[in-house]
N, C-alpha and C positions, 0 to 999 in steps of 0.2 A: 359416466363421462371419463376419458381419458386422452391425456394429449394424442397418444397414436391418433386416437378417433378423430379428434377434429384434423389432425395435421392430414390424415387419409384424405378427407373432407375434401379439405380444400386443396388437396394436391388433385383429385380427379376433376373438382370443379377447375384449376388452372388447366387441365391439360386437355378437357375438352373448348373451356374458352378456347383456347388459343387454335384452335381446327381450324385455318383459314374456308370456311364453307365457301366464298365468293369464289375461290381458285379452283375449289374439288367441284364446285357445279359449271366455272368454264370448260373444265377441262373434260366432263360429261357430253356439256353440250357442244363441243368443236369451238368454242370460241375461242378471242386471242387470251393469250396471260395477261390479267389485271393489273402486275406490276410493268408489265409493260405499251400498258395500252392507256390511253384519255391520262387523265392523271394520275396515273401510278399507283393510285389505291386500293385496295382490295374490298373497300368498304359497297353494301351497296348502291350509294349515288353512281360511281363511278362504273359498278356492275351494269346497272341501266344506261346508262350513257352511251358505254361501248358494247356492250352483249344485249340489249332490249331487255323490257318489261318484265320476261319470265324469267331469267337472270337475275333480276335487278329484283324482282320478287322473292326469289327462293332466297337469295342472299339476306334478303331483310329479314324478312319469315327465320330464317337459322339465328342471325346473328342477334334477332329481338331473344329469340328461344331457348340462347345459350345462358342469358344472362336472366332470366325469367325462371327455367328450372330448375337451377340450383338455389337459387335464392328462396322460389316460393317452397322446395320441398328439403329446403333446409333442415337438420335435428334442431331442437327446441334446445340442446349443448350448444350450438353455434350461434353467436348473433347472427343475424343473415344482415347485417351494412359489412361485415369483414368479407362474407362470402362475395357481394356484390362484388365487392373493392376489386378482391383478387380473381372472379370473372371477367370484369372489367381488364385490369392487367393484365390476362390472363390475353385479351382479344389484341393487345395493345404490340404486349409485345409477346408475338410466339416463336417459342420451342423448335417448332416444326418451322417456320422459315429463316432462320437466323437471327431470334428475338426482333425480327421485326410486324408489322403490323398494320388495324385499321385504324382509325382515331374515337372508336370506343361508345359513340352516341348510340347506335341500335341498342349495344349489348346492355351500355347503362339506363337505358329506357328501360329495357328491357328485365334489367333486374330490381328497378325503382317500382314497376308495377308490380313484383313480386313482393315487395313490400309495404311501399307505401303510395300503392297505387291511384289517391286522388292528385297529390301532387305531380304523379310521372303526367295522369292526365291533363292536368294544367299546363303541364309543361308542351307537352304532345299539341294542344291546342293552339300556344303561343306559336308552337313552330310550323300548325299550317295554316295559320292568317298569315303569317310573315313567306312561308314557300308560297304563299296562293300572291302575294303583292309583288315580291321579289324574284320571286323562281331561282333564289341564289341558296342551296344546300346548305353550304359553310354557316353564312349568315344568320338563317333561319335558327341552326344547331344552337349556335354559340347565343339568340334570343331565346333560347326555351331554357339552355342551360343558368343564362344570368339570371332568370326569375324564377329559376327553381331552388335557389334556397326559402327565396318569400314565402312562395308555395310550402316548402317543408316548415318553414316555421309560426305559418297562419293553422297550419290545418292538423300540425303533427306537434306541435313546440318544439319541435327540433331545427337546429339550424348548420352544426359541425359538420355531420355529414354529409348533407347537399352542398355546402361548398365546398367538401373537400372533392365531389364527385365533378362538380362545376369546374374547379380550380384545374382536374385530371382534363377535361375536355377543352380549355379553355387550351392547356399545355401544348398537346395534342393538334391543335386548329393553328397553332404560331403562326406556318407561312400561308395560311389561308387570311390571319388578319392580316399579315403585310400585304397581301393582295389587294384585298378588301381596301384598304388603307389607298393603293395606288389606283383602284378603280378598276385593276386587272382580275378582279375572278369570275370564274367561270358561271352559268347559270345550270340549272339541273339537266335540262337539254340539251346543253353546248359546251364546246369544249373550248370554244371563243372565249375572250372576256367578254362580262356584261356591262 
């Protein structure tokens, strides 16, 4: 083990997070630019919103898978909660579009099952009874996120890192609670409020 290594590590795990995948497959498939189309997000909800299903697919499929492979094929030198982290930030805020970014739920699922994958699925659970009652993305997110430190510390005794991963997500959703809050957000279908 040496620093080079882990710093190697996790500099190739940030610089693939941060691939915006929702923009390199609109721009594939002839669709509009994400930052500039439905809400501005690059993330999948909004891939599916405004590019459909196969869009909204491949984006999620990437962005669960960015945050998934490094983590699970992490070295045994690295904790893999640092790798997630900086996966995570890595999607949040990128390199490649002017440190900006999506709000981090696929990728942190996506590297939560890499590690502590009963909780991501508890979480994953919360958040489609909540999409199946509400059809409101944001919503759902930020319910899977607050019961995932419960989840990390019934089933893992851990509790630090799922909320720091929560607190990341929660950060990240701000003008989605203000929405939420006024009654204006969007549902996963519509670009109306709900």
């Amino acid at each position: 083990m040496s620093i080079v290594q882990i710093f190697s590590y996790l500099l190739v795990t940030y610089l693939i997070a941060a691939i915006p995948f929702g923009l390199v497959f609109a721009k594939f498939l002839k669709k509009d630019d994400l930052r500039k189309a439905g809400s501005q997000n690059i993330g999948a909800t909004n891939a599916l919103r405004t590019g459909g299903k196969i869009l909204g697919g491949l984006t999620l499929l990437a962005d669960l898978s960015k945050g998934f492979f490094f983590v699970f094929f992490a070295p045994k030198y690295i904790m893999p909660e640092i790798v997630a982290i900086v996966a995570v930030i890595g999607h949040i805020f990128s390199l490649w579009i002017g440190f900006k970014g999506g709000k981090g739920v696929a990728t942190a699922l996506g590297a939560l099952l890499g590690v502590y994958p009963i909780a991501a699925l508890c979480s994953l659970i919360v958040w489609a009874i909540s999409i199946k009652l509400t059809k409101i993305s944001s919503l759902s997110a930020l319910l899977a996120f607050l019961t995932l430190p419960l989840f990390g510390y019934i089933f893992y005794s851990h509790f630090t890192f799922f909320l720091v991963m929560s607190v990341v997500i929660f950060l990240t959703h701000i003008p989605n609670i203000k929405r939420l809050i006024q009654g204006q957000e969007t549902t996963i279908s519509n670009t109306e409020p709900s």
